[in-house]
N, C-alpha and C positions, 0 to 999 in steps of 0.2 A: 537595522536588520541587514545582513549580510544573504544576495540571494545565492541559494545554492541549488544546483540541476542533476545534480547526482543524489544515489538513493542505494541502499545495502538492505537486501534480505536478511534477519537476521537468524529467523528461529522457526525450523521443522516443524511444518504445520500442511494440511491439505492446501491452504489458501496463498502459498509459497512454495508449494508441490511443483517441482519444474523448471523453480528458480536456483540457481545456482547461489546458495549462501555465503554471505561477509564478503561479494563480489560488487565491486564500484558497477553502477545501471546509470544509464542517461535515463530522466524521461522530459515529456516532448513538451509542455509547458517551462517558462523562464523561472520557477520561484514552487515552492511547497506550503503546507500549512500543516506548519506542526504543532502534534497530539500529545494529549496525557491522558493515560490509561489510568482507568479505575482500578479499585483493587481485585475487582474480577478480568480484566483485560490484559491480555497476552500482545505486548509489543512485536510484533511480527517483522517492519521491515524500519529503518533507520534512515536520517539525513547523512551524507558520509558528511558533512564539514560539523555539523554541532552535534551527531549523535544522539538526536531525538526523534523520538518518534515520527512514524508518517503512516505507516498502519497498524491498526491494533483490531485485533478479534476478540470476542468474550460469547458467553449467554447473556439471556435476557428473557427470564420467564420460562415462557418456551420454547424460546426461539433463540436465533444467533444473531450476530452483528457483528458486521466490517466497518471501522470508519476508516477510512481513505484520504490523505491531504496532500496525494500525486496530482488532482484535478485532470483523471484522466480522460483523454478524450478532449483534450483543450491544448491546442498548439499555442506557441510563445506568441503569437499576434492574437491569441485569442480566437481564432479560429477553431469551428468545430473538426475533429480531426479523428481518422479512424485508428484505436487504439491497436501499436503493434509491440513487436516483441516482449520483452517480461510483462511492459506495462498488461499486454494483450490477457496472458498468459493469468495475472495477477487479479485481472478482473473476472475474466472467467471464471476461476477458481474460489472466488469470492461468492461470484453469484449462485455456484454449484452447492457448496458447502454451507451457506444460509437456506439452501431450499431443501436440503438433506434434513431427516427425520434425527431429532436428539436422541 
């Protein structure tokens, strides 16, 4: 496994609203956990070195869901950490749009 710290928006979505798309992003932990999207799951933001997933949005029921493999809010020592720039922006926007009515 090759760790990578960089991360690309990749696809127009509320939950990416703000983020600047196919634009290389530091975020603030050493390493990701990368996603695979169902076949209802919309790949939202990418690994820039292996171009996999790292977030994906769908439904579910009645509801929505973000899974997330930024581990935001977790500095490289593992440290809790207050989440900033896109990371910030990305969480936000997550949490707005899962709590919004389908």
């Amino acid at each position: 496994h090759v760790r990578d710290t960089q991360w690309l928006a990749v696809k127009e979505h509320p939950v990416t609203a703000g983020i600047e798309l196919n634009r290389k992003l530091s975020h603030s932990y050493y390493d990701h956990v990368e996603l695979a999207a169902g076949p209802d799951g919309r790949v939202l933001a990418e690994a820039a070195r292996s171009g996999r997933a790292v977030v994906v949005a769908g439904a579910f029921g009645k509801g929505r869901y973000v899974a997330c493999g930024l581990l935001i809010g977790v500095g490289a020592d593992n440290s809790d950490i207050v989440p900033r720039g896109a990371e910030r922006v990305l969480l936000e926007n997550a949490v707005r749009w899962c709590g919004e009515d389908r």
